[in-house]
PQR file with spaces between the fields and no chain letter, atoms N, CA, C, O and H, PARSE charges and radii, in Angstrom:
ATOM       1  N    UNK     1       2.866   53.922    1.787 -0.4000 1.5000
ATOM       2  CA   UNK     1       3.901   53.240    1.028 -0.0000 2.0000
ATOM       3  C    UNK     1       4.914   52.653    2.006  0.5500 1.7000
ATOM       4  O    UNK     1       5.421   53.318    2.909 -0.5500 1.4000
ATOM       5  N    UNK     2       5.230   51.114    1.728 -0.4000 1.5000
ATOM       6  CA   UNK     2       6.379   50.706    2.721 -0.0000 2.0000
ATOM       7  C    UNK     2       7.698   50.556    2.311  0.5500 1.7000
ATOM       8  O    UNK     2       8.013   49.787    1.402 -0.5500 1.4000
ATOM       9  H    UNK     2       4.818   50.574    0.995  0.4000 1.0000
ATOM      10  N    UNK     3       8.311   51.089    2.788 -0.4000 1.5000
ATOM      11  CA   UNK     3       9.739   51.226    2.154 -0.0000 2.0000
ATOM      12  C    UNK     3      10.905   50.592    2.955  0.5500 1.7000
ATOM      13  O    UNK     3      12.112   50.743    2.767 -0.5500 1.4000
ATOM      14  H    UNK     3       8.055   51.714    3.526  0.4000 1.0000
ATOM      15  N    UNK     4      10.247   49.822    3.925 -0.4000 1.5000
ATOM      16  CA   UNK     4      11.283   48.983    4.727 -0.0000 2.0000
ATOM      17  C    UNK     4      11.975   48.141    3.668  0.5500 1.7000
ATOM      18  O    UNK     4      11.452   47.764    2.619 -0.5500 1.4000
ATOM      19  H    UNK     4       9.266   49.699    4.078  0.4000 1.0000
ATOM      20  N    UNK     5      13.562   47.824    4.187 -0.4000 1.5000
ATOM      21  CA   UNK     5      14.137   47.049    3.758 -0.0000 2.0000
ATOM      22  C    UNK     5      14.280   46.013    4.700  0.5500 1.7000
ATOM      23  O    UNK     5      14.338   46.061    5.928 -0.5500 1.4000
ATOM      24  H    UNK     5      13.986   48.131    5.039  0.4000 1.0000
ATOM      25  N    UNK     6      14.342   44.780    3.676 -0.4000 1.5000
ATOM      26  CA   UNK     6      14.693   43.383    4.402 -0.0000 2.0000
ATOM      27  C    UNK     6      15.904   42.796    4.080  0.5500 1.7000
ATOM      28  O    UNK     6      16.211   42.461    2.936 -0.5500 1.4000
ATOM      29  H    UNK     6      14.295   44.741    2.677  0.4000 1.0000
ATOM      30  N    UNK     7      16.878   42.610    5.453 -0.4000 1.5000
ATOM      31  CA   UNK     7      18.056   41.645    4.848 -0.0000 2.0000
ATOM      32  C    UNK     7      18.062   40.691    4.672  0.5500 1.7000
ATOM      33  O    UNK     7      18.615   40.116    5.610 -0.5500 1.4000
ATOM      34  H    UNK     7      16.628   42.882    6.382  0.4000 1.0000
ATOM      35  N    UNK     8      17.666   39.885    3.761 -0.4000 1.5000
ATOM      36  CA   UNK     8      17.905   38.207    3.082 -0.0000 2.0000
ATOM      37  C    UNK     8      19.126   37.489    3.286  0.5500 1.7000
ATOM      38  O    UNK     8      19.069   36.273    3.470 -0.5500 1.4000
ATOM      39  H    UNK     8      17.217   40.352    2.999  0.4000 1.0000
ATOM      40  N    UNK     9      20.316   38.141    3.276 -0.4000 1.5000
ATOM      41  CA   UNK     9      21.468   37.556    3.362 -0.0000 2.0000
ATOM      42  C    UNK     9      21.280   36.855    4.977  0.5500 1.7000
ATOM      43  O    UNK     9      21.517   35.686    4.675 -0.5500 1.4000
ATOM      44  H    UNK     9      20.362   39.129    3.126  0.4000 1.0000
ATOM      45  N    UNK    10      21.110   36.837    5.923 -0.4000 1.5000
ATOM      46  CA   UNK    10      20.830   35.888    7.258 -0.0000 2.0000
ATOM      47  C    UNK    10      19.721   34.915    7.032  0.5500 1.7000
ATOM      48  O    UNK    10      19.393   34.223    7.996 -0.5500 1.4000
ATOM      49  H    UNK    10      20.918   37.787    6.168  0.4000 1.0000
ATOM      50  N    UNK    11      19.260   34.802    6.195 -0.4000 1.5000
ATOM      51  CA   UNK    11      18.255   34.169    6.128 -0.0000 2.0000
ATOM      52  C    UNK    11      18.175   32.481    5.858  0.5500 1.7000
ATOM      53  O    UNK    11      18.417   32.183    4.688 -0.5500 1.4000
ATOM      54  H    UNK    11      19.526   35.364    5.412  0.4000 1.0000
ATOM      55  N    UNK    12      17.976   31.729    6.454 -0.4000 1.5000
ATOM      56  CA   UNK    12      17.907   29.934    6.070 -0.0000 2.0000
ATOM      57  C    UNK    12      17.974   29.896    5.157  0.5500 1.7000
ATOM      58  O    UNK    12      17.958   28.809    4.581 -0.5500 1.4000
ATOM      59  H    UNK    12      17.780   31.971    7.404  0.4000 1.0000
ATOM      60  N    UNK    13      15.438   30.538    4.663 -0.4000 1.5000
ATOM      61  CA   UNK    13      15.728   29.302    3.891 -0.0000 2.0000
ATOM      62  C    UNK    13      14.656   30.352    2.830  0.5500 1.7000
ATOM      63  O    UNK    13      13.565   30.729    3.257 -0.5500 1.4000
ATOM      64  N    UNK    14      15.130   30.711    1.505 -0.4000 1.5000
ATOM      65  CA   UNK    14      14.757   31.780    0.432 -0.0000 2.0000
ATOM      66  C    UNK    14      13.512   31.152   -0.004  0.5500 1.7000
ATOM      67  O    UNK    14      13.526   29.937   -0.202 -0.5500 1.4000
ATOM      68  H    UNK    14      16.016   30.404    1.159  0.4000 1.0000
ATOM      69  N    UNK    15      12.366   31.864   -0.191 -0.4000 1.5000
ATOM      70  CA   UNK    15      10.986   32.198   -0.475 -0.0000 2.0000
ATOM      71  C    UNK    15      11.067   32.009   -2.207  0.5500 1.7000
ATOM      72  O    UNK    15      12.017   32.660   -2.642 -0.5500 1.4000
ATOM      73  H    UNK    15      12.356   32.851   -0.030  0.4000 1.0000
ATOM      74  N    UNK    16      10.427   31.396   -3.118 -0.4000 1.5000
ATOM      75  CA   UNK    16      10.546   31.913   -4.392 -0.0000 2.0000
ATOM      76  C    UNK    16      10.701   33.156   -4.791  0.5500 1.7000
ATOM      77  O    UNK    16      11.507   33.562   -5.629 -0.5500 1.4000
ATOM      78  H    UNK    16       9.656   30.867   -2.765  0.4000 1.0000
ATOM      79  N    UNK    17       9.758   33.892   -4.060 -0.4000 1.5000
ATOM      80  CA   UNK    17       9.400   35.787   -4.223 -0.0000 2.0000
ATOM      81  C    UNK    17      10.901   36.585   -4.077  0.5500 1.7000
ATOM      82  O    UNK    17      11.267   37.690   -4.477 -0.5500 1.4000
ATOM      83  H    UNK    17       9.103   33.562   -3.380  0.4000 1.0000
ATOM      84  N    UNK    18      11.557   35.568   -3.361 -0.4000 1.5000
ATOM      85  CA   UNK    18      13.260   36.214   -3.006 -0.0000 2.0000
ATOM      86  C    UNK    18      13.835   35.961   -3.870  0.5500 1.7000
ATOM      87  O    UNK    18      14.485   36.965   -4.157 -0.5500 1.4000
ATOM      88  H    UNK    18      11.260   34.670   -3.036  0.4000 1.0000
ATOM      89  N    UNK    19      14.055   35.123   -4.596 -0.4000 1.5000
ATOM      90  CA   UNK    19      15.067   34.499   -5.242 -0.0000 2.0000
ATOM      91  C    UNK    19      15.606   35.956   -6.420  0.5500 1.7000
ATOM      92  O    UNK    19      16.806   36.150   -6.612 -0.5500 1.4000
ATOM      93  H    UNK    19      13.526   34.307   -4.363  0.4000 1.0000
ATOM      94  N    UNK    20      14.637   36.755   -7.026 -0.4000 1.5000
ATOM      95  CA   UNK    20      15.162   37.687   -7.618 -0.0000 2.0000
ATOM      96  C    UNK    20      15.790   38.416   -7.102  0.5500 1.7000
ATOM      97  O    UNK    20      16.763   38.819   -7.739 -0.5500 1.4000
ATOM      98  H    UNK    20      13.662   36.598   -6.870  0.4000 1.0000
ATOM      99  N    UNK    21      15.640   38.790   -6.145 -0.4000 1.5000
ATOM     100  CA   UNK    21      16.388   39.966   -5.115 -0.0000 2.0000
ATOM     101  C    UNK    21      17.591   39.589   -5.092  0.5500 1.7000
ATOM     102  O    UNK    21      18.517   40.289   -5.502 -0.5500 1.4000
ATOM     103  H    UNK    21      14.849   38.463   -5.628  0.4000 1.0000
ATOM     104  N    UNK    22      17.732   38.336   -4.568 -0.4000 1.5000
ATOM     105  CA   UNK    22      18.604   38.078   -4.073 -0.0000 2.0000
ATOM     106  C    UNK    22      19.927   37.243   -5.177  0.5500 1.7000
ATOM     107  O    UNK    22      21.140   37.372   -5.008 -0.5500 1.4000
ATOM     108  H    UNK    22      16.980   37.767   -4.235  0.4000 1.0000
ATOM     109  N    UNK    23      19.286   36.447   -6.227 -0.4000 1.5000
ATOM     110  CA   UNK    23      20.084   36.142   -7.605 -0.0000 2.0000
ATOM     111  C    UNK    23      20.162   36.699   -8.698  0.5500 1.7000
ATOM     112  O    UNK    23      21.089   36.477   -9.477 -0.5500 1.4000
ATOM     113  H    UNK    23      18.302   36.342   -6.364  0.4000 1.0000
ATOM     114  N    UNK    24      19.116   37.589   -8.958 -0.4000 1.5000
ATOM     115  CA   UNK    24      18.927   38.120  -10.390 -0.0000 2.0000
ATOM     116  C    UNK    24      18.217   37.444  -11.079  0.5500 1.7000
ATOM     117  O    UNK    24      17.845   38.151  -12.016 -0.5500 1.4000
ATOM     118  H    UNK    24      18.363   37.769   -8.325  0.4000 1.0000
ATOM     119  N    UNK    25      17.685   36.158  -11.174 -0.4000 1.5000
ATOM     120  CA   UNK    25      16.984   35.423  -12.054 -0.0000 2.0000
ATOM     121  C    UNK    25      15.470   35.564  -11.768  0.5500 1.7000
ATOM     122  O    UNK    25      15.059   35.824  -10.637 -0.5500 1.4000
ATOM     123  H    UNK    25      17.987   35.584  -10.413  0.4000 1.0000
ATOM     124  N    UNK    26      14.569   35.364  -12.943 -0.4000 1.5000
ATOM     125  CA   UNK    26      13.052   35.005  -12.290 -0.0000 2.0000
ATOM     126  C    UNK    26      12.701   34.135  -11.869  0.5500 1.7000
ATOM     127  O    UNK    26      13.428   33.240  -12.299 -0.5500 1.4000
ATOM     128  H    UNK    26      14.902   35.153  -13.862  0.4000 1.0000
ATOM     129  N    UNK    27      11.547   33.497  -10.850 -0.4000 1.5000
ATOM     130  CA   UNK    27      10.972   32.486  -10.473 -0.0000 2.0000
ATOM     131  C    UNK    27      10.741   31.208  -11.592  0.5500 1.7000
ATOM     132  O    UNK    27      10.978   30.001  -11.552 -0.5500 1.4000
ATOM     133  H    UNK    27      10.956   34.224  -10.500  0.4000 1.0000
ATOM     134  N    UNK    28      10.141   32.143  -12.625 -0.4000 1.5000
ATOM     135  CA   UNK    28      10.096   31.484  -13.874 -0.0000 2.0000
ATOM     136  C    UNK    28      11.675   30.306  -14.172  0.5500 1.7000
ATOM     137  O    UNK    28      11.668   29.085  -14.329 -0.5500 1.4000
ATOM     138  H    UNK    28       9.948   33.124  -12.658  0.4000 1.0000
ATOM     139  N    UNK    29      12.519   30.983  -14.164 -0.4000 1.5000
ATOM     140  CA   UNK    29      14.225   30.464  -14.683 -0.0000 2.0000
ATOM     141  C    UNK    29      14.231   29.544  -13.133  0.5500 1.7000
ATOM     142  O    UNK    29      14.614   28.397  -13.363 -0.5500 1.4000
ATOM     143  H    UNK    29      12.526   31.975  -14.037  0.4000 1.0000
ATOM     144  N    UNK    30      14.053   29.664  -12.320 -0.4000 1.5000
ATOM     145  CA   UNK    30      14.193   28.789  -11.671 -0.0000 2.0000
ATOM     146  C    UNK    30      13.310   27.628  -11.366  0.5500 1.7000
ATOM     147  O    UNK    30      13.758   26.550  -10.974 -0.5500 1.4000
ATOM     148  H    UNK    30      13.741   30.596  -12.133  0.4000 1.0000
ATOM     149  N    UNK    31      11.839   27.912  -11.585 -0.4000 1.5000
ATOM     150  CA   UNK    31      11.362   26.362  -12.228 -0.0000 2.0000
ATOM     151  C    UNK    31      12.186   25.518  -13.037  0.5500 1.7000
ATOM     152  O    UNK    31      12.644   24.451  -12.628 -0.5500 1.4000
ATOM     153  H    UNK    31      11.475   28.787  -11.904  0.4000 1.0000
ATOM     154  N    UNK    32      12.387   25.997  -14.216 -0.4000 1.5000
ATOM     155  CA   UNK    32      12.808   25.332  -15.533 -0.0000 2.0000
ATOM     156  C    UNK    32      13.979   24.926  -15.199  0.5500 1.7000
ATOM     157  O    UNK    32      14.667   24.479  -16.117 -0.5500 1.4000
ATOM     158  H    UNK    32      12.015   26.864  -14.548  0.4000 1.0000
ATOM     159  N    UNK    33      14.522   24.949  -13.913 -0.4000 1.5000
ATOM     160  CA   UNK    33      16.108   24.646  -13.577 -0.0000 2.0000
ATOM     161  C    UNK    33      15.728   23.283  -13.180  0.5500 1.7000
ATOM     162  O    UNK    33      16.296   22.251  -13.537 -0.5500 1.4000
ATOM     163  H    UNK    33      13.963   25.311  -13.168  0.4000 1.0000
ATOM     164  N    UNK    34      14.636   23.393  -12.348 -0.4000 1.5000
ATOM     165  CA   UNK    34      14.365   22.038  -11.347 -0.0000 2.0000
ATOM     166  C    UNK    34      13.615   21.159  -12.067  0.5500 1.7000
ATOM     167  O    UNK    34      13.509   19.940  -11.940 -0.5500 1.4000
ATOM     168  H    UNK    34      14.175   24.231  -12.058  0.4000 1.0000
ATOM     169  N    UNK    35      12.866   22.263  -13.199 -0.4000 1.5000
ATOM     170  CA   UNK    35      12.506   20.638  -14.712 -0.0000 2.0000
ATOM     171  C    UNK    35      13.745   19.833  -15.178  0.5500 1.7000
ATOM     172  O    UNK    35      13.861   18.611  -15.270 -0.5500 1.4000
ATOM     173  H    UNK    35      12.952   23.253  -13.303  0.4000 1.0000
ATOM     174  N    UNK    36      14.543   20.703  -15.421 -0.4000 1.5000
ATOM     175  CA   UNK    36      15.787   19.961  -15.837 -0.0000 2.0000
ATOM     176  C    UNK    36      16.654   19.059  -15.029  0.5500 1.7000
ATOM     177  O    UNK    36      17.501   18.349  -15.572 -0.5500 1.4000
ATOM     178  H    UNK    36      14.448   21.696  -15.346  0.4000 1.0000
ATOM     179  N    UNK    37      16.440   19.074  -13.616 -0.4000 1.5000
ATOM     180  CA   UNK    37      17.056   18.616  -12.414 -0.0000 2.0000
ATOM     181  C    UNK    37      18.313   19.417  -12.618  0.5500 1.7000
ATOM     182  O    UNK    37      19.271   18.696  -12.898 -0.5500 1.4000
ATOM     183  H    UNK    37      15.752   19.650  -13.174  0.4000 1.0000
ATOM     184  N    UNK    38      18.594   20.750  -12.556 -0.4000 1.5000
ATOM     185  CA   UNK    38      20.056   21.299  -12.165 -0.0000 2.0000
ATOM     186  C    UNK    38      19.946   22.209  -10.814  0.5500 1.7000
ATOM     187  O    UNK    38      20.703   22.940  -10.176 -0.5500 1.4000
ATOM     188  H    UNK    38      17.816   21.335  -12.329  0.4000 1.0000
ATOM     189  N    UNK    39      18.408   21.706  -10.713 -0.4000 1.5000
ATOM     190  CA   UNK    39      18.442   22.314   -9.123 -0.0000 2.0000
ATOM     191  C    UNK    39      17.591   21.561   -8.647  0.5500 1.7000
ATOM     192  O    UNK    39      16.844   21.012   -9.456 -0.5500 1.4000
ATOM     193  H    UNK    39      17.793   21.112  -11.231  0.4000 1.0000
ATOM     194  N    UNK    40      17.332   21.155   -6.583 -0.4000 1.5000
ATOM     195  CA   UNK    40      16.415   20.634   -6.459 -0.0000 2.0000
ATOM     196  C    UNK    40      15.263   21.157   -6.320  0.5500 1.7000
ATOM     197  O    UNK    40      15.130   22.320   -6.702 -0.5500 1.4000
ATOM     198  H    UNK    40      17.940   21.601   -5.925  0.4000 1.0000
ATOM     199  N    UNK    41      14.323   20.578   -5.842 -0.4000 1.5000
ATOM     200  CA   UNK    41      13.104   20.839   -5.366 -0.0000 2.0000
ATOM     201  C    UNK    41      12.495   21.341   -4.140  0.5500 1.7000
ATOM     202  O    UNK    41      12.616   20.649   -3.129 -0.5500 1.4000
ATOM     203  H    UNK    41      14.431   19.634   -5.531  0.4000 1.0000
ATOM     204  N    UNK    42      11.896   22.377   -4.082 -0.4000 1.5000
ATOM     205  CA   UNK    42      11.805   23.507   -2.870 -0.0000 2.0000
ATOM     206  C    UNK    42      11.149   22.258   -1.725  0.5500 1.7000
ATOM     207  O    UNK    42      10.391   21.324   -1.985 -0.5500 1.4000
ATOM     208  H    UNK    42      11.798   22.939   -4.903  0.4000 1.0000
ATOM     209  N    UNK    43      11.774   22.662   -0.385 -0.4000 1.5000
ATOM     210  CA   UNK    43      11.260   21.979    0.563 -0.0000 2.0000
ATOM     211  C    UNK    43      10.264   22.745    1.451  0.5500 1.7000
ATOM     212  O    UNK    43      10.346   23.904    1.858 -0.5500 1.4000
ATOM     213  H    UNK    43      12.390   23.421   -0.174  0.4000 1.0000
ATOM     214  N    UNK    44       9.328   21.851    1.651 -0.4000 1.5000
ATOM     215  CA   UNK    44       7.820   22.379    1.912 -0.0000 2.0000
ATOM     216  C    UNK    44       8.129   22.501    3.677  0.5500 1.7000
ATOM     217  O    UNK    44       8.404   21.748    4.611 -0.5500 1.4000
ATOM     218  H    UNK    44       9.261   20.910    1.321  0.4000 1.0000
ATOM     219  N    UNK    45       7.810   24.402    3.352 -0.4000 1.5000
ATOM     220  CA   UNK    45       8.136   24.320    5.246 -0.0000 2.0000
ATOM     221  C    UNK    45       6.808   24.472    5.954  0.5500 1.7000
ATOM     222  O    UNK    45       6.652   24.476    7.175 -0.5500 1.4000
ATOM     223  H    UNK    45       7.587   25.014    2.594  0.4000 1.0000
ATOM     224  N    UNK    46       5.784   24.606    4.944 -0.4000 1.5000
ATOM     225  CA   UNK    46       4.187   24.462    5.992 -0.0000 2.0000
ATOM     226  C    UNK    46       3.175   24.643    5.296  0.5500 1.7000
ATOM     227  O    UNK    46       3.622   25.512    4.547 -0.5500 1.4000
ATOM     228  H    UNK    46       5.910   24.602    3.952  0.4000 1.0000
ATOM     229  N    UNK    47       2.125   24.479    4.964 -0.4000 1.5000
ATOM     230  CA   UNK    47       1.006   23.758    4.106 -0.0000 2.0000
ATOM     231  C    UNK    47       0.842   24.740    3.033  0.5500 1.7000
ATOM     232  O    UNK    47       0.157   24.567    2.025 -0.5500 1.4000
ATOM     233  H    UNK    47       1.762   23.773    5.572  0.4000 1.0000
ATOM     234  N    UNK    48       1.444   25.667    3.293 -0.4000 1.5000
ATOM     235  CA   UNK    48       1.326   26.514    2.202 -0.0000 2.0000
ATOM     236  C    UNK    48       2.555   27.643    1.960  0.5500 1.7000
ATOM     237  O    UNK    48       2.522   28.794    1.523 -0.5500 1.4000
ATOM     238  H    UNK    48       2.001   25.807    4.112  0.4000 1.0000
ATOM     239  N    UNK    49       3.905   26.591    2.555 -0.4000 1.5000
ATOM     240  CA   UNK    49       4.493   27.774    2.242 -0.0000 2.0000
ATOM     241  C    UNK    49       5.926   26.705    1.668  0.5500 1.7000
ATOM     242  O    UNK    49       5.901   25.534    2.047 -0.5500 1.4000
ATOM     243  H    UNK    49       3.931   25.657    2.909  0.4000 1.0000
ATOM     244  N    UNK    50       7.068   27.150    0.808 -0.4000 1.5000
ATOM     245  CA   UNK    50       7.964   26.478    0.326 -0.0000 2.0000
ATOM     246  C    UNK    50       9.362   27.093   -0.060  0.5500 1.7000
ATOM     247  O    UNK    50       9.327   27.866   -1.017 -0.5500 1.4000
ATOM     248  H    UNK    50       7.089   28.101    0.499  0.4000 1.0000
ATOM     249  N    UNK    51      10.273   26.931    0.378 -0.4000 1.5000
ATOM     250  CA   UNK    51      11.744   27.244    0.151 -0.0000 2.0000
ATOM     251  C    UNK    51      12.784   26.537    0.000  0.5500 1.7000
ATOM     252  O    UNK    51      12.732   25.342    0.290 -0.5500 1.4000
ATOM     253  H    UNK    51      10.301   26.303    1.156  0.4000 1.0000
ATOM     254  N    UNK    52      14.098   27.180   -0.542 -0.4000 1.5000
ATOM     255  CA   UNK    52      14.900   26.175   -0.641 -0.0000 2.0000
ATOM     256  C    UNK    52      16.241   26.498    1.063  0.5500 1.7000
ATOM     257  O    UNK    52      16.032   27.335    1.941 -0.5500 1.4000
ATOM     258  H    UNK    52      14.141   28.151   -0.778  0.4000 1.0000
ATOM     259  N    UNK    53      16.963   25.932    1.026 -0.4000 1.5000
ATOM     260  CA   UNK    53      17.983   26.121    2.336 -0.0000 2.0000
ATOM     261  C    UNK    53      18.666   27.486    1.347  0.5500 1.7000
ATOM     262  O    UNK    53      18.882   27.458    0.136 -0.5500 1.4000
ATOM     263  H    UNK    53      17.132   25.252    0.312  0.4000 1.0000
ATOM     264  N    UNK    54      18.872   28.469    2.167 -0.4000 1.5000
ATOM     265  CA   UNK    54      19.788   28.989    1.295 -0.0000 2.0000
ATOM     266  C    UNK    54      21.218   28.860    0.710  0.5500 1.7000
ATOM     267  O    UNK    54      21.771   29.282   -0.305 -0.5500 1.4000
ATOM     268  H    UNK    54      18.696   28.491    3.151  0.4000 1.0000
ATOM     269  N    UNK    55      21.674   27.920    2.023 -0.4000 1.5000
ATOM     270  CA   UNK    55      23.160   27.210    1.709 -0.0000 2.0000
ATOM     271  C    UNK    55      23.115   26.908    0.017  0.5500 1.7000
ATOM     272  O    UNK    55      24.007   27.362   -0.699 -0.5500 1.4000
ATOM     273  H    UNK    55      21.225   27.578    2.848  0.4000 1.0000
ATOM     274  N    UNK    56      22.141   26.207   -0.469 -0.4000 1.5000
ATOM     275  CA   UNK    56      21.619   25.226   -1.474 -0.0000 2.0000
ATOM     276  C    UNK    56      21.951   25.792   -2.382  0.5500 1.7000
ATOM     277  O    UNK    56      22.713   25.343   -3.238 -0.5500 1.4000
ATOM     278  H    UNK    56      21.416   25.838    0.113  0.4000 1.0000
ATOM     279  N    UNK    57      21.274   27.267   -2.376 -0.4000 1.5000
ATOM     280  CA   UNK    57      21.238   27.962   -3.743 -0.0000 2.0000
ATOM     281  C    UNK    57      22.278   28.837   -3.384  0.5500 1.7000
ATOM     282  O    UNK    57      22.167   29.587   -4.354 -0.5500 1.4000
ATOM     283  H    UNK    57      20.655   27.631   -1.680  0.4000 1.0000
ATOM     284  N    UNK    58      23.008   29.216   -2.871 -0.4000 1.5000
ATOM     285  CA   UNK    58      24.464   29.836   -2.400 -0.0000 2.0000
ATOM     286  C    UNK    58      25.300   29.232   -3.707  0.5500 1.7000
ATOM     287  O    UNK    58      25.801   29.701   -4.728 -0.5500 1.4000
ATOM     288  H    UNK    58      23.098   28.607   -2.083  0.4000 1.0000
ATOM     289  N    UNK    59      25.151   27.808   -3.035 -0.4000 1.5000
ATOM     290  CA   UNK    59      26.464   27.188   -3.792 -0.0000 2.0000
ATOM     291  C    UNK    59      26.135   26.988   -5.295  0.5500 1.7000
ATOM     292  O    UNK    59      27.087   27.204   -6.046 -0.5500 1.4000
ATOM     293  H    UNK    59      24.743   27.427   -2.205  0.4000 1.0000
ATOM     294  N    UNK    60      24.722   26.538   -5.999 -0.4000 1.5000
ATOM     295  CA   UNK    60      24.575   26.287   -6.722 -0.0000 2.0000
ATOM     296  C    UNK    60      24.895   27.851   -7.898  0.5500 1.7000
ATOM     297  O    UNK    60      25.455   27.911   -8.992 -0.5500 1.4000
ATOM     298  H    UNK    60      23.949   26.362   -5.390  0.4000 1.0000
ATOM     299  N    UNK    61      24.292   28.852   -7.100 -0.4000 1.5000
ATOM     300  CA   UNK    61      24.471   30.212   -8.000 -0.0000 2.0000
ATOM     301  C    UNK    61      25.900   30.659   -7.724  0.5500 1.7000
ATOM     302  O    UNK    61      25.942   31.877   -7.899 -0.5500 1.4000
ATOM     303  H    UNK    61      23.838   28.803   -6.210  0.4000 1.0000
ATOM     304  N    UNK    62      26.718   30.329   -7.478 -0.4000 1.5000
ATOM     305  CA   UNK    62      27.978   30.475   -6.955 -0.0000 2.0000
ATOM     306  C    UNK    62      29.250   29.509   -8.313  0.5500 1.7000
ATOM     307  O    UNK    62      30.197   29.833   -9.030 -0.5500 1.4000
ATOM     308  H    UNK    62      26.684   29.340   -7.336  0.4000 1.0000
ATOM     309  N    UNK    63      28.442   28.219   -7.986 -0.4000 1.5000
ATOM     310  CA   UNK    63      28.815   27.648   -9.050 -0.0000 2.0000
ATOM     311  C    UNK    63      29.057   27.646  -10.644  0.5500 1.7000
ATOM     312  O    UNK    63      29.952   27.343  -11.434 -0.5500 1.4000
ATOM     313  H    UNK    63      27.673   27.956   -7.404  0.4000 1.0000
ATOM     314  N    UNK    64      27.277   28.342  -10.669 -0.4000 1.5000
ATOM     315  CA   UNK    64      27.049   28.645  -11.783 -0.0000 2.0000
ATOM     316  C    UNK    64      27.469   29.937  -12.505  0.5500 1.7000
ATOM     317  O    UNK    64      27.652   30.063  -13.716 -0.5500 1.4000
ATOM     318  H    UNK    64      26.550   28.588  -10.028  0.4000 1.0000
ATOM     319  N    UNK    65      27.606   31.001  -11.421 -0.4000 1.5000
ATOM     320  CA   UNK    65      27.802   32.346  -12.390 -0.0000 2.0000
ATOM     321  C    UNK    65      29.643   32.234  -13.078  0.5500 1.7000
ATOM     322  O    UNK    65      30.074   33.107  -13.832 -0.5500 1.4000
ATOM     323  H    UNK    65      27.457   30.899  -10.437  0.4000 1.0000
């Protein structure tokens, strides 16, 4: 069993898989944000992998709560 913890807070640029940890919301709620355009669109950091800056969603969940 791995029980390491990871600190996210230093982190660029947040993973979808993070975004709960780290906002409270599901992956799910945050699609449907970027259907709506109230958020953008994850930037593709390598052929198979995608995040947003975390600055990005800082301010935006910052804004929003």
């Amino acid at each position: 069993m791995n029980t390491q913890v990871i600190d996210l807070s230093q982190r660029l640029f947040i993973r979808p898989s993070e975004i709960p940890k780290l906002y409270g919301i599901s992956r799910s709620t945050v699609y449907r944000l970027i259907d709506k355009q109230e958020l953008p669109k994850p930037t593709k950091l390598s052929a198979r992998c995608v995040g947003w800056p975390k600055s990005t969603l800082d301010e935006y969940f910052n804004l929003a709560a």
